[in-house]
C-alpha positions in Angstrom: 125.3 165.1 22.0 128.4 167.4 21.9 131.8 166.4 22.8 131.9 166.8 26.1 134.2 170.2 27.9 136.6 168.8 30.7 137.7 171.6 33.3 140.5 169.7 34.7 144.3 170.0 36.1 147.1 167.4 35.4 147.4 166.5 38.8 144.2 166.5 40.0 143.4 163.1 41.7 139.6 163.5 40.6 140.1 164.9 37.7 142.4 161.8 36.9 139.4 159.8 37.6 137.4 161.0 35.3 139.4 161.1 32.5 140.4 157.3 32.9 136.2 157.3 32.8 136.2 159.0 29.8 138.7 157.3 28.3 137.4 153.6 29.2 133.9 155.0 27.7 135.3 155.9 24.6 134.3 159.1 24.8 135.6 162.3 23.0 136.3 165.1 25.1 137.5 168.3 25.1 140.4 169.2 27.9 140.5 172.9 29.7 143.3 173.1 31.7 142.5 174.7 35.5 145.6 175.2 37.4 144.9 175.2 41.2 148.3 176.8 41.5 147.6 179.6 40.1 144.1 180.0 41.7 142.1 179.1 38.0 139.3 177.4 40.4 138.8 180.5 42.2 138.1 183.1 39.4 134.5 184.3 39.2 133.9 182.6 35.6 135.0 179.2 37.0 132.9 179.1 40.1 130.2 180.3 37.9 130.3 176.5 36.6 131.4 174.8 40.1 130.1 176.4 43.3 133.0 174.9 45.2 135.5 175.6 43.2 136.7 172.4 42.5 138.3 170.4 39.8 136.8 168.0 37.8 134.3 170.1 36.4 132.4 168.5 32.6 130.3 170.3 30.2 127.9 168.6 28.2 125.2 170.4 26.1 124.5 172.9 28.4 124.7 170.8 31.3 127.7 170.8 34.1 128.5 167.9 36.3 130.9 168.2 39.4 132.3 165.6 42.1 134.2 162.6 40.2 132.0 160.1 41.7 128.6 162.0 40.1 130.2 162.4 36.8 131.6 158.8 36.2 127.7 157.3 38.2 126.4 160.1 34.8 128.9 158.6 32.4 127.8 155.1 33.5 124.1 155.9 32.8 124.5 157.6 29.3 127.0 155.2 28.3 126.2 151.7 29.2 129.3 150.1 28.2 131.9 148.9 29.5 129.9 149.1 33.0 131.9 150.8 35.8 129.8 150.4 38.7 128.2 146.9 38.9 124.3 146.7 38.5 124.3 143.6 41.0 124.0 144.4 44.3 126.7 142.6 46.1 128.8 143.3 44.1 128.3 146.9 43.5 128.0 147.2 47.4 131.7 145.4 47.4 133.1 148.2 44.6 131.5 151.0 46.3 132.9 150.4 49.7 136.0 150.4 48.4 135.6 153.0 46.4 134.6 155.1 48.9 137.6 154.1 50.9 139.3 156.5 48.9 137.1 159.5 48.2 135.9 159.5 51.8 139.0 158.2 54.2 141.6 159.1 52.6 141.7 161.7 49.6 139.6 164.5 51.2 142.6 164.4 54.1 145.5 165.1 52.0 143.3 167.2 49.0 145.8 170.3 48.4 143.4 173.0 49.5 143.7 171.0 52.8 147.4 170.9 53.3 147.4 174.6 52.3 145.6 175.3 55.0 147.4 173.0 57.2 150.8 175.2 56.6 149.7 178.8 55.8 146.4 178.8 58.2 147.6 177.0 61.4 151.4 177.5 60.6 152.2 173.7 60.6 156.1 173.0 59.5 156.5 170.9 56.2 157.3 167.3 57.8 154.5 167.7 60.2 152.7 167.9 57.4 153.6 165.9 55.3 153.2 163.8 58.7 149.6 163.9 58.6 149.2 163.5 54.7 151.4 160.0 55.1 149.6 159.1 58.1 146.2 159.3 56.5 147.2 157.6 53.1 148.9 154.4 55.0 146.1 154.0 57.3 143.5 154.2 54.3 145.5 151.5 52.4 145.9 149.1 54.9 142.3 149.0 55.1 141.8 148.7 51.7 144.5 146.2 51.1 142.4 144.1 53.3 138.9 145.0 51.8 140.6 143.4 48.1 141.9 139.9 49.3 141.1 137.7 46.8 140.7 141.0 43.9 142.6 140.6 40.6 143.5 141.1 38.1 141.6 144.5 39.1 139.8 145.8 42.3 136.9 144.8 39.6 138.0 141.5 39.2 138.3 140.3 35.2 137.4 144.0 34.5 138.4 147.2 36.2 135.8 149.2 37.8 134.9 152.4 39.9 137.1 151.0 42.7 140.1 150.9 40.1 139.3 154.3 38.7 139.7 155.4 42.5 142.6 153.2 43.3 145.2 154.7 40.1 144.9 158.1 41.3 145.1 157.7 44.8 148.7 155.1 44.8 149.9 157.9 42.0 149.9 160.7 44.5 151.3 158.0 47.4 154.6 157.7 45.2 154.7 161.4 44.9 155.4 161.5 48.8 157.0 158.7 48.7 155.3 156.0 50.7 156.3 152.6 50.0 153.5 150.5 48.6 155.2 146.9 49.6 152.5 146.4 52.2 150.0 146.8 49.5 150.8 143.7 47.1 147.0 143.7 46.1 146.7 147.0 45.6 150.2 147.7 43.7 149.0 144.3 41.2 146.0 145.8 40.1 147.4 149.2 40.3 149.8 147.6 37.6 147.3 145.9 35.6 145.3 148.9 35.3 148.0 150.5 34.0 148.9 148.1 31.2 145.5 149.6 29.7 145.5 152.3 27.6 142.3 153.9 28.8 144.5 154.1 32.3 148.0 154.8 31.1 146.7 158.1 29.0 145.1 159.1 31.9 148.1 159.7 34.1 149.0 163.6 34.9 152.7 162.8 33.0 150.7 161.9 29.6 148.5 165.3 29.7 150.5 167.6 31.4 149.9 170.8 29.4 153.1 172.0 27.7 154.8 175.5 28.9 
């Protein structure tokens, strides 16, 4: 098997996912940068790979995977090891519920192509926006704050998993608006725990930023 091609951008929540996937793997990949601010995911050559013109987008033999959550479930079935979505039941029901917390409840509601529409479609100022984006994210994380009582050190518990690959990502982008994460003590511990690894900290948008 080739290295594997990674259509990503820095910023990207789910491509941030998937590279902390890669990363905990071990596997070698190859980065394409896809700047949804300039409109990259919207050219006729990159929808040619993704239908829906979304980031992440990964390349493998021939092969292209999209959605974070079907490339890490792929990366989890060709590489065994570490395991990032528990095989037993309860507990894989536990990660996935949280898991989906995020790429269901909250994410889709403040993706960019979302609040682009929000203030150049239907004309909404700025702080009503940004309104809705905080709205959304505090209402997830209480929610999920309570779903990981008793977690730690990760979401995963003596291991991060899926939930933690989700969790890095999501707080990342709260900070960026600036929502206070002191109601989220559970969340912010393994949030920081997850970042004392490398596989995480390399991940983060800061660390592979491509260079003007």
């Amino acid at each position: 098997m080739t290295d594997p091609v990674l259509h990503d951008y820095f910023r990207s929540s789910a491509s941030y996912r998937v590279r902390i996937a890669l990363n905990l793997k071990g596997v070698n990949y190859h980065s394409v940068p896809t700047s949804l601010l300039a409109g990259d995911q919207r050219s006729d050559a990159y929808l040619a790979l993704n239908p829906q013109g979304l980031v992440p987008a990964l390349e493998v033999d021939g092969l292209v995977f999209t959605q974070s959550f079907a490339i890490i479930d792929w990366l989890d079935r060709t590489y065994p090891e570490p395991r990032l979505i528990p095989e037993d039941p309860v507990e894989r029901a536990g990660a996935l519920a949280m898991t989906m917390a995020i790429a269901c409840d909250i994410h889709p509601l403040n993706n960019l192509r979302v609040l682009k529409y929000l203030t150049h479609d239907l004309g909404l100022r700025d702080e009503v926006r940004d309104r809705w984006y905080i709205h959304w994210v505090v209402e997830g994380l209480t929610a999920l704050e309570a779903m990981a009582q008793g977690a730690g050190p990760f979401l995963g518990g003596d291991t991060p998993n899926i939930a933690d690959i989700f969790l890095v990502p999501q707080l990342a982008n709260a900070r960026r608006y600036d929502i206070s994460l002191a109601s989220f003590p559970t969340l912010a511990t393994c949030e920081a725990n997850a970042l004392g690894l490398e596989a995480f900290a390399a991940a983060a948008p800061e660390r592979v930023k491509p260079q003007d």
